[in-house]
N, C-alpha and C positions, 0 to 999 in steps of 0.2 A: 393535542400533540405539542412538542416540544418545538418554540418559534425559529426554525432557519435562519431567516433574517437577522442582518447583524451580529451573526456569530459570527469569532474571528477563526479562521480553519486554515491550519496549514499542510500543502501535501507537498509531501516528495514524490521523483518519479513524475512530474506534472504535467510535461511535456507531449506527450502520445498516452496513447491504449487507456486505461481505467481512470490513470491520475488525470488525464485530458478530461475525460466524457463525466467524470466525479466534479470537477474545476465550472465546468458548461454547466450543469443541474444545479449546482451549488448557488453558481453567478445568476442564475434567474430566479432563485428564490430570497437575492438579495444579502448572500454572507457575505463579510468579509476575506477577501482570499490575499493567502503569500502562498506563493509558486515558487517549488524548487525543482530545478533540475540541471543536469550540466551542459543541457542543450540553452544557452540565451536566445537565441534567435525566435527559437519555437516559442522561449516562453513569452518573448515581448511581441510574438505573429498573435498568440490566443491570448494575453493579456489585453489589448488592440481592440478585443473583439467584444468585451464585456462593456455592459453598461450598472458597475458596480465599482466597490473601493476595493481596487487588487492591487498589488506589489510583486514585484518576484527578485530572484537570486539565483544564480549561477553557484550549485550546491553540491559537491563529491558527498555523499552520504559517510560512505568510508574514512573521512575525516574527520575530527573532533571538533576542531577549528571552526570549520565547515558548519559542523550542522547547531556549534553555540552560536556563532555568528547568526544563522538563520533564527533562532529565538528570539537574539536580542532585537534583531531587527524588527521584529513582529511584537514583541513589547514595547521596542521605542515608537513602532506605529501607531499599533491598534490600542498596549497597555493592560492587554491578556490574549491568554491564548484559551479557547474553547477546542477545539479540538485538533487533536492531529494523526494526520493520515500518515502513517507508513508505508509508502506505497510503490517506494525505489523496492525493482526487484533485477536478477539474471536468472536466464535456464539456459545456460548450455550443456544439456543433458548429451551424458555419453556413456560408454560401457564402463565399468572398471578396468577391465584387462586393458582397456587405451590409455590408463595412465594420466589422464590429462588434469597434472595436476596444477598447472595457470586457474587452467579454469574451474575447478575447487576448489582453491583458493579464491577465486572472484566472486564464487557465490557466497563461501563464508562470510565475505568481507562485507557483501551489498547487504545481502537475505536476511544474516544474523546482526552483524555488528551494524552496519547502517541503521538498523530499527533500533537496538539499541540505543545508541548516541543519540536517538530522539528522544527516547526515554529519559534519556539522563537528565537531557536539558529544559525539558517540557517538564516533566513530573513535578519536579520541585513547587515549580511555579502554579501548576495546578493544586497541587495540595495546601500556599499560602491564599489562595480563591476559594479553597473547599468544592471548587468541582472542577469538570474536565472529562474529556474524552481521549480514549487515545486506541484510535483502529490500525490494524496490520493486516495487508492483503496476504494471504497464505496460500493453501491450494489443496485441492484434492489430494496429492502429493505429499500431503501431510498428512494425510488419513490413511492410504495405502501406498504403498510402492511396487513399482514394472520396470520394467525392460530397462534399463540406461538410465532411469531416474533414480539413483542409491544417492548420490549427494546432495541432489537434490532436493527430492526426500528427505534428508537428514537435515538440511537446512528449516525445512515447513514444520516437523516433527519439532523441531529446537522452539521455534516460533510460538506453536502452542505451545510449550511449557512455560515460555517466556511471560505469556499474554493472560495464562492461567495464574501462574504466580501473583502478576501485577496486579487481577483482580481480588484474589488470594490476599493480597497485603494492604488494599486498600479501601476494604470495608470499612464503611464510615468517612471517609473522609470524600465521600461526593466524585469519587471517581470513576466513571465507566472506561470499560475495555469492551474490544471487539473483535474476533478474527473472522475475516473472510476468506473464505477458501471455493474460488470457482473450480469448475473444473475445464474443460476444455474453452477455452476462448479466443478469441481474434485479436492479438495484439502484437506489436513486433518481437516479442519476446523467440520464439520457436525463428525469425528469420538468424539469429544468430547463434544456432546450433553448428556448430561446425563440420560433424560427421554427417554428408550428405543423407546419407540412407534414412539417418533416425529425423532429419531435417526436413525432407520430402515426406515422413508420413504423419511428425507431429502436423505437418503444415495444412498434410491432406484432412486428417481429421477435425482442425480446428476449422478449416473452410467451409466441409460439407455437416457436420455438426455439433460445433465450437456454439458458445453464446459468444452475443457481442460485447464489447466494452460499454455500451452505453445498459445492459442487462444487469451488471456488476456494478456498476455505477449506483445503480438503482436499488441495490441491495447494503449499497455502502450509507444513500442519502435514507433507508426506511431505519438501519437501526441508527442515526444523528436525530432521524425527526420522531425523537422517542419520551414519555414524560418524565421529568428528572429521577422519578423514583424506580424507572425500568431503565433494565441492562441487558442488551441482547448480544450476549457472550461469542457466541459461535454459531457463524450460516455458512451452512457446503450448499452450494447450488448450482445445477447443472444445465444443459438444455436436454429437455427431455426426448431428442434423438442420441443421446452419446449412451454407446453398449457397456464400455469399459469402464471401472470404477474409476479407475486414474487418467 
């Protein structure tokens, strides 16, 4: 398999839920880590906590600024980037007839363009290395759409075409892509749903059976710990209590 160790990996979203529990598995198999997120405090509490060479950054996804700063940092660190997690997400999932358009705008902004802007910044630099990783947490959500999830949805749906493209265009040039798309799981995400109703049953479900962050985690560090000549494009994976496709 393909050696963890001393790869340089950066995640966004690092802070809590997947990017946390992806950061912990990473750091004991000895990669290099940069942490991004716009929580500092969280990220210099589980930076703290590693006995490896990590860094991190106070990182808006949503900004351009933002997330080239985050490369360059990580080049003038490490002096490549092996792979990067896209891992800043929002669901403030709600109905349409509610209107709430903040908050589709907020997902556009993290979901779509956040991943983006990694892309933009990281690609290059992968394709003058000839290889490179670059994974994006997605969601079942992207596969099918329910109740209150329409922009959501639309957000995960964009992602995979995005992620397909990317693989699409860069046959040959040693670059893997990856989307992962849990489905119900344990992370703060659903505590910041605003409409209580749809709030209390994303919450119920992902409690009684949600997989965990560190489940996802684990699906993120199988397709990193892969041999250079394999690409594990696309994993949906659930816990095998969940009824609902999405």
């Amino acid at each position: 398999m393909n050696d963890i160790q001393n790869k340089v990996v950066v995640i966004t979203g690092a802070s809590s839920g997947i990017g946390k529990e992806t950061a912990t598995l990473l750091a004991a198999k000895g990669a290099k880590l940069v942490l991004a997120a716009r929580r500092t405090s969280a990220l210099a509490a589980l930076t703290a906590q590693y006995d490896t060479e990590v860094i991190y950054q106070q990182t808006d996804v949503t900004q351009l600024a933002d997330m080239q700063a985050l490369i360059e940092l990580t080049i003038a660190k490490f002096g490549r980037i092996d792979v990067l997690f896209n891992n800043a997400g929002l669901m403030p999932v709600s109905m349409l007839r509610d209107g709430k358009v903040d908050e589709w705008e907020a997902m556009i902004d993290i979901n779509i363009k956040g991943a983006l802007y990694g892309i933009k910044y990281a690609l290059p630099l992968m394709e003058q290395q000839k290889s490179g990783h670059i994974i994006t947490t997605d969601s079942v959500a992207g596969h099918f759409t329910g109740e209150g999830l329409s922009v959501y949805s639309a957000t995960k749906y964009a992602m995979r075409a995005v992620m397909e493209g990317l693989r699409v265009e860069e046959v040959g040039m040693g670059i893997k892509s990856t989307l992962i798309s849990p489905g119900h799981a344990q992370t703060e995400l659903a505590s910041r749903i605003s409409d209580p109703q749809l709030r209390a049953a994303v919450l119920k479900s992902e409690t009684e059976t949600g997989l965990t962050a560190t489940d996802v985690a684990n699906a993120v560090m199988n397709a990193i710990d892969t041999p250079d000549n394999v690409d594990i494009n696309d994993v949906i994976l659930r816990s095998i209590d969940q009824k609902r496709d999405y």
